[in-house]
SEMIMI-297083 format. One record per atom (N, C-alpha, C): residue in one letter; x, y, z. Coordinates in steps of 0.05 Angstrom, whole numbers, padded with zeros to 5 digits, always signed. Example, Ala and Ser with C-alpha at 12.3 -4.5 7.8 and 13.67 -1.06 7.14 Angstrom:
A+00264-00114+00156
A+00246-00090+00156
A+00264-00066+00156
S+00257-00045+00142
S+00273-00021+00143
S+00258+00001+00157
//
This chain:
X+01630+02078+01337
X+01603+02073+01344
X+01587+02063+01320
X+01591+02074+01304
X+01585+02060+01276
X+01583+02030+01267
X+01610+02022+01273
X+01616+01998+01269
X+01599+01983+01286
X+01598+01987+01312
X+01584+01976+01328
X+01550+01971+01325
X+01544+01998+01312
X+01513+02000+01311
X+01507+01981+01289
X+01534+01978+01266
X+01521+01960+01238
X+01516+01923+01249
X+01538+01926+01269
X+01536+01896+01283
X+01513+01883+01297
X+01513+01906+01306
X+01475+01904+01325
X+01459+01895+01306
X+01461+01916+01289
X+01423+01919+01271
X+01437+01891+01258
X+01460+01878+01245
X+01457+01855+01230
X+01450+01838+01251
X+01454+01841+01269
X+01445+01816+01293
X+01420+01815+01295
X+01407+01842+01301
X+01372+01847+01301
X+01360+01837+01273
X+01377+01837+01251
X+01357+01827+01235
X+01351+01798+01229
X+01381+01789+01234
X+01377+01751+01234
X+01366+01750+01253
X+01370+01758+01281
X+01352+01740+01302
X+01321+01748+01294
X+01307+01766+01281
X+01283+01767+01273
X+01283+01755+01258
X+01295+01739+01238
X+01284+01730+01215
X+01282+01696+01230
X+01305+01692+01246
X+01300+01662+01257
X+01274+01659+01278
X+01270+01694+01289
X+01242+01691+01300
X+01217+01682+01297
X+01222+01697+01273
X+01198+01688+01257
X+01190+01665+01236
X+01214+01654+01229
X+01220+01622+01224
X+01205+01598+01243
X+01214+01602+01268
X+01217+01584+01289
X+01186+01590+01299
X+01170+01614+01301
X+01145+01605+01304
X+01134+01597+01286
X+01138+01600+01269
X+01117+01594+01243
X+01124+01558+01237
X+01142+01552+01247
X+01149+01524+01256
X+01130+01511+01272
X+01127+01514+01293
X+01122+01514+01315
X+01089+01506+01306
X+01079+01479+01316
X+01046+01469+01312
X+01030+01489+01327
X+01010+01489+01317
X+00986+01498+01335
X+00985+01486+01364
X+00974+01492+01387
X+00970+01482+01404
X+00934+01481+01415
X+00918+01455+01395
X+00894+01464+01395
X+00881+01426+01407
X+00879+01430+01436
X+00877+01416+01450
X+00849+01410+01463
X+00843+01436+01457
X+00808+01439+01458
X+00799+01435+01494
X+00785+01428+01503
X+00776+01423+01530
X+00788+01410+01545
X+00807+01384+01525
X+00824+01360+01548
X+00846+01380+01560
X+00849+01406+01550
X+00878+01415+01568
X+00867+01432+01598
X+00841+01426+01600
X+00834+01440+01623
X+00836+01422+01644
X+00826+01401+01641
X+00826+01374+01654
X+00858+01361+01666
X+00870+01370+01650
X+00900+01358+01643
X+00903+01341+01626
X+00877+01329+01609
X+00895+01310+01595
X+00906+01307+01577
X+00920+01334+01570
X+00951+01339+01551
X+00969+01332+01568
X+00972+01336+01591
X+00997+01316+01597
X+00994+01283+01603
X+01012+01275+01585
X+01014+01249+01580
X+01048+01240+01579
X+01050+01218+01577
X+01076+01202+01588
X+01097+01223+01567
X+01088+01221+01536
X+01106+01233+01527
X+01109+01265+01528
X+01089+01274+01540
X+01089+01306+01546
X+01122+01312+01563
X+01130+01289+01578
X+01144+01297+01596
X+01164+01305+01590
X+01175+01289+01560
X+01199+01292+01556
X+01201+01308+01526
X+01184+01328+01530
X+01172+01347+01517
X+01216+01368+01497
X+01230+01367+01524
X+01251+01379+01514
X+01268+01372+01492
X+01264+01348+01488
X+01279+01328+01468
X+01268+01326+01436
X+01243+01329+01434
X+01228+01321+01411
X+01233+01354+01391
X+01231+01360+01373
X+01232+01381+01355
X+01220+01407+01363
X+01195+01399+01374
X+01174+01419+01384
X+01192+01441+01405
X+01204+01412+01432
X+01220+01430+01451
X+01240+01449+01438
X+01255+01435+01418
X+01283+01449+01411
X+01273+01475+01391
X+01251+01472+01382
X+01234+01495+01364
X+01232+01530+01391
X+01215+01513+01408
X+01210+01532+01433
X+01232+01546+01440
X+01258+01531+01451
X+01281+01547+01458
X+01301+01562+01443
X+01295+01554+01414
X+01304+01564+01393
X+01288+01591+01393
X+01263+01598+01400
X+01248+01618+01393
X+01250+01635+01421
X+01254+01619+01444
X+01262+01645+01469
X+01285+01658+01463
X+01303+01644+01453
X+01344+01651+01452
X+01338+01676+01429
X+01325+01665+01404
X+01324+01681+01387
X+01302+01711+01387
X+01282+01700+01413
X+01271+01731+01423
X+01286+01757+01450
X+01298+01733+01459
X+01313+01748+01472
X+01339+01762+01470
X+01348+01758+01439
X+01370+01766+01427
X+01366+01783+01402
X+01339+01786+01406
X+01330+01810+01386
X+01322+01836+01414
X+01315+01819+01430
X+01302+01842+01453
X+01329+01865+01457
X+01352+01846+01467
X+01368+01856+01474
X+01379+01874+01454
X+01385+01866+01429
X+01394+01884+01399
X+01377+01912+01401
X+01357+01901+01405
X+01339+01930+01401
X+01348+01941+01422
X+01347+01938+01449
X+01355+01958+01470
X+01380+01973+01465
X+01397+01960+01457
X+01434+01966+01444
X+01423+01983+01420
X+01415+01979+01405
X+01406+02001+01381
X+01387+02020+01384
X+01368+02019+01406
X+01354+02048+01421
X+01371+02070+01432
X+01388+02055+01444
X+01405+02068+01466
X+01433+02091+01442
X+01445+02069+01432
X+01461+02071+01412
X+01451+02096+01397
X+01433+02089+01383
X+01425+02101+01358
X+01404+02127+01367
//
């Protein structure tokens, strides 16, 4: 169990550190009044998954949801 628990917490701590990388990446989103209206979406909004921004975003769910889970495994565990 040991072994196991040192695997976790080294997992919990890179995926926090890329957590917190990847937002701090990540632009502001300060759009002011046009995002009420809609007019932040625009032609290139669409293809939003492709550009840095998208790959930033899913870099930061994978890497929150793989700290989430570390922690649950190291609550339980530990």
């Amino acid at each position: 169990m040991a072994i196991l628990n040192g695997i976790v917490t080294v997992l919990l701590v890179i995926s926090a550190l890329i957590l917190i990388v990847t937002v701090l990446l990540q632009p502001g989103e300060s759009n002011g009044l046009g995002a009420i209206a809609g007019g932040a979406e625009t032609f290139f909004g669409k293809n939003k998954a492709k550009t840095m921004e998208g790959k930033l975003a899913l870099a930061t769910k994978v890497s929150a949801g793989v700290f989430i889970v570390c922690a649950l495994i190291v609550a339980v565990i530990g």
